[in-house]
N, C-alpha and C positions, 0 to 999 in steps of 0.2 A: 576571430571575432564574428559573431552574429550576425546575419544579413537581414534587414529591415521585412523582408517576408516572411523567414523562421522567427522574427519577434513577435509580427503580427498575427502569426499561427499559435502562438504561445499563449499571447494575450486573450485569444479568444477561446482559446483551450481551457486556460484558468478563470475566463467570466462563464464558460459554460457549467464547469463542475461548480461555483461558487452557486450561479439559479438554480442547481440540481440539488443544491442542500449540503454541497463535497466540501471539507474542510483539507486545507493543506496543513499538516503539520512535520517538520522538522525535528528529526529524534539520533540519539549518537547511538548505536547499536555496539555492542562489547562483539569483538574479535571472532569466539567462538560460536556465537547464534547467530553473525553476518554469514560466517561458513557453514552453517545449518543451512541457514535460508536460502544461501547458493547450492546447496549439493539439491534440494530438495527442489529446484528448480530446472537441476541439470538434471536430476531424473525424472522427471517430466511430470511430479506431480503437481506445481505449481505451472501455469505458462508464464506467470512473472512474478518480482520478486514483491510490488504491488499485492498481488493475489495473497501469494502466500502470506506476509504481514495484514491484509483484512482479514481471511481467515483465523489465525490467529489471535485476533482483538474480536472480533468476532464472538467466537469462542470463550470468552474472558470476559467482557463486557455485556454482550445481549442477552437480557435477564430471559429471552424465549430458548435460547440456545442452552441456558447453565440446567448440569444433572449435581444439584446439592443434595449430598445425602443428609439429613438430620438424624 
């Protein structure tokens, strides 16, 4: 169980990304891209597994980021 000062460190953890504009979202990843995301972290091109999943959306999402070819 949690100790009352890892809660409070939590708490302020998640009011700090919330004024930084960070959304928390909860997602169920399939089997074989969780073990993607792991290996590519165990070789050290991610340092977490955070990073590697922004990158990713990243990627996919930021219309400054997309090479569309027409």
């Amino acid at each position: 169980m949690p100790d009352e000062k890892q809660i409070e460190r939590l708490k302020r953890f998640r009011k700090l990304r919330r004024e930084r504009g960070d959304r928390e979202m909860n997602v169920w990843v399939p089997g074989p891209l969780g073990a993607a995301i792991d290996h590519a972290v165990a070789s050290g091109r991610f340092r977490t597994r955070q990073e590697a999943i922004t990158h990713a959306l990243e990627a996919t999402f930021a219309e400054k980021d997309r090479n569309v070819v027409t």
